[in-house]
N, C-alpha and C positions, 0 to 999 in steps of 0.2 A: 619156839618162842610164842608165849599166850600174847592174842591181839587181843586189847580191851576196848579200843575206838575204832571205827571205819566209817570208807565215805558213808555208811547206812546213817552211822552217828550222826554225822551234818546234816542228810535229807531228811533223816525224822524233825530235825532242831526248825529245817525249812520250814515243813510242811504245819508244825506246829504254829510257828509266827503266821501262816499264812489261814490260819484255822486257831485262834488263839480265842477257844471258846471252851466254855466248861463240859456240855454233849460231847464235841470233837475228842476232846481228851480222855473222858471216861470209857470211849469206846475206842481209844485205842492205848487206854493204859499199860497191858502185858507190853505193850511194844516199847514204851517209853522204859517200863522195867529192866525187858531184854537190852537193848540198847542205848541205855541211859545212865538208870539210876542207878541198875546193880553192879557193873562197870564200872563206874565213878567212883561209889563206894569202899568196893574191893580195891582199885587202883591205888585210893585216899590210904588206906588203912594198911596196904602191902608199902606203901609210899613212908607214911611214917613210921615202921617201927624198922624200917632200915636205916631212916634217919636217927632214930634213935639209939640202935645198934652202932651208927657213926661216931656220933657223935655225943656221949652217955654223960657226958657233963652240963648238956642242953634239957631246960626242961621244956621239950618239944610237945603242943597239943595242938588240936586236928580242930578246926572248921569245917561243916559243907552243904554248902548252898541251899536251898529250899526249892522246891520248883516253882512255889505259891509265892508271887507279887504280895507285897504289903497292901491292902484293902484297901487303905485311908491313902496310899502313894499309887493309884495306877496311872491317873492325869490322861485317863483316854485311853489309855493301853488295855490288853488283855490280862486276864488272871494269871496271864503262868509267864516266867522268866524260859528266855530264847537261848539265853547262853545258863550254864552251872558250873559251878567250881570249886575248889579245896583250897583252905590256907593253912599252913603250920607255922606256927610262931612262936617262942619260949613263953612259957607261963597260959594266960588267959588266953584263945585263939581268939577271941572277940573284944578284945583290948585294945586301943591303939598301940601302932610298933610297928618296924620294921615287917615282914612275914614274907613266905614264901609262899608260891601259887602258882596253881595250874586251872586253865581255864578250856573248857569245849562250847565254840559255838557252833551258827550253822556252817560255816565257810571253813573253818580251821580251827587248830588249837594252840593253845600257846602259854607259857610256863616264866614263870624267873622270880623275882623279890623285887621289894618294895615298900614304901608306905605313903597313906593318902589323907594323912591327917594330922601335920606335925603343925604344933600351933607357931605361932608369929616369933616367942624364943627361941625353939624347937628349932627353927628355919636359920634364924640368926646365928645358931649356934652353929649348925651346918657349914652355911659358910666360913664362921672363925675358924674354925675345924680346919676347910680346904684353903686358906688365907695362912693357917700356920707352917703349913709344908704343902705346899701346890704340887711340887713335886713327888709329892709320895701319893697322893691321891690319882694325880696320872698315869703314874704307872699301877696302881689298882684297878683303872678304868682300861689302862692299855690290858693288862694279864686277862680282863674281860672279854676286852675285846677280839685277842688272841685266837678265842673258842669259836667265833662266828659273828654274823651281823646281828649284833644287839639292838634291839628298838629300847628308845627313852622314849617314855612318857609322864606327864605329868604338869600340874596346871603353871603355867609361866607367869610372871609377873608382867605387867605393862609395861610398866617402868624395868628395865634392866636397873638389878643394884648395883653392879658395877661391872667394869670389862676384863674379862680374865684371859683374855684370848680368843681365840675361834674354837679352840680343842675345850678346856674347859666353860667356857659362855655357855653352853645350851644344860650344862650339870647344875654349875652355880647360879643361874637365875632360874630358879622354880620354887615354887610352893609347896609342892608335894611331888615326890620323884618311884619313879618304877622303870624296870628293866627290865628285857627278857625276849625271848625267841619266839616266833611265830611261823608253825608248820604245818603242810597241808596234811589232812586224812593217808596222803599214800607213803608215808612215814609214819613207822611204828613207832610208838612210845614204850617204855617197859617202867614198873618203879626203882628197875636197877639202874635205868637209866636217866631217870631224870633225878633220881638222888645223888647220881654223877654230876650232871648239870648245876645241880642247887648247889653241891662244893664250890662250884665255879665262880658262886656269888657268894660264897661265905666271908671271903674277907671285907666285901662292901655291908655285907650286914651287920657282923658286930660293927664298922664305923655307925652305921646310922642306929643299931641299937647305943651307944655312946651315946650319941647326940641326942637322943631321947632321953635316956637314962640323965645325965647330967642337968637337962633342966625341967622334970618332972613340975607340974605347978603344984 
């Protein structure tokens, strides 16, 4: 079985952050190639055309990261990004939506779907969504959670919109929601296998592709 990350992956990602200067990185460019970019890459693009092979009625396209911070965004940081990662999503990968993602930092790496930018309808509709059958949405969240310990993330409201329970409460009050698994370096990843994983999440993704879809502005 081809390894594409190791702890090397993470102590480069370290040592970067801790040397987050333009010399530092030129002089150890091949390195960041060898266990970085070209890795990544090949992962990204072995990753999606299995997806595609899956799933052939998807029109699946590939994001992937930049090492290079935006100029006009560092706000005191260094030039180069500590973490990099891939997203697949139907259509435009730089669109808003739903998407799938894997991400390598220095500590660990970590994979699932998501989206981080559903507007104020977008959000509402979400809810109406899990408001019209609570119960079908949990057990979508249960068949999730079946696979392993899922992390949610995503930015919460202050205000709770309303109380759905203790099980659904931490789904239905957010902004912007994401899921997914978080694994150290001494577990391999394959793209056979985390196109396994990303099934895992397909049934939550077309909802939230719905939910987008339905109120486009």
């Amino acid at each position: 079985m081809a390894s594409y990350f190791s702890q090397k992956t993470g102590d480069f990602l370290w040592e970067l952050a801790l040397n987050n200067e333009r010399p530092w990185f030129l002089a150890h460019r091949e390195t960041f190639e060898t266990l970085v970019n070209r890795p990544l890459k090949t992962f990204a693009f072995e990753t999606l055309e299995l997806m595609r092979g899956r799933y052939p009625a998807e029109d699946f396209g590939l994001h992937i990261s930049r090492i290079y911070r935006d100029a006009r965004r560092l706000f005191g940081r260094g030039p180069y990004k500590e973490n990099m990662w891939f997203t697949i999503k139907d259509g435009d990968p730089r669109e808003q939506g739903p998407c799938f993602w894997f991400e390598i930092t220095p500590a660990d790496y970590s994979y699932g779907m998501g989206t981080w930018d559903m507007t104020a309808r977008q959000a509402q509709n979400y809810r109406d969504r899990i408001d019209a059958d609570p119960a079908r949405f949990e057990q979508t969240v249960n068949d999730l959670l079946a696979h392993g310990d899922v992390r949610l993330w995503g930015d919460e409201y202050k205000r709770p919109k309303a109380d759905r329970g203790e099980f659904l409460n931490p789904w239905y009050n957010r902004k912007t929601i994401s899921v997914g698994f978080t694994e150290s370096y001494e577990k391999d990843m394959t793209p056979e296998m985390l196109s396994d994983a990303f099934a895992n999440f397909m049934p939550l993704f077309h909802f939230l592709r719905n939910v987008c879809a339905e109120t486009e502005e």
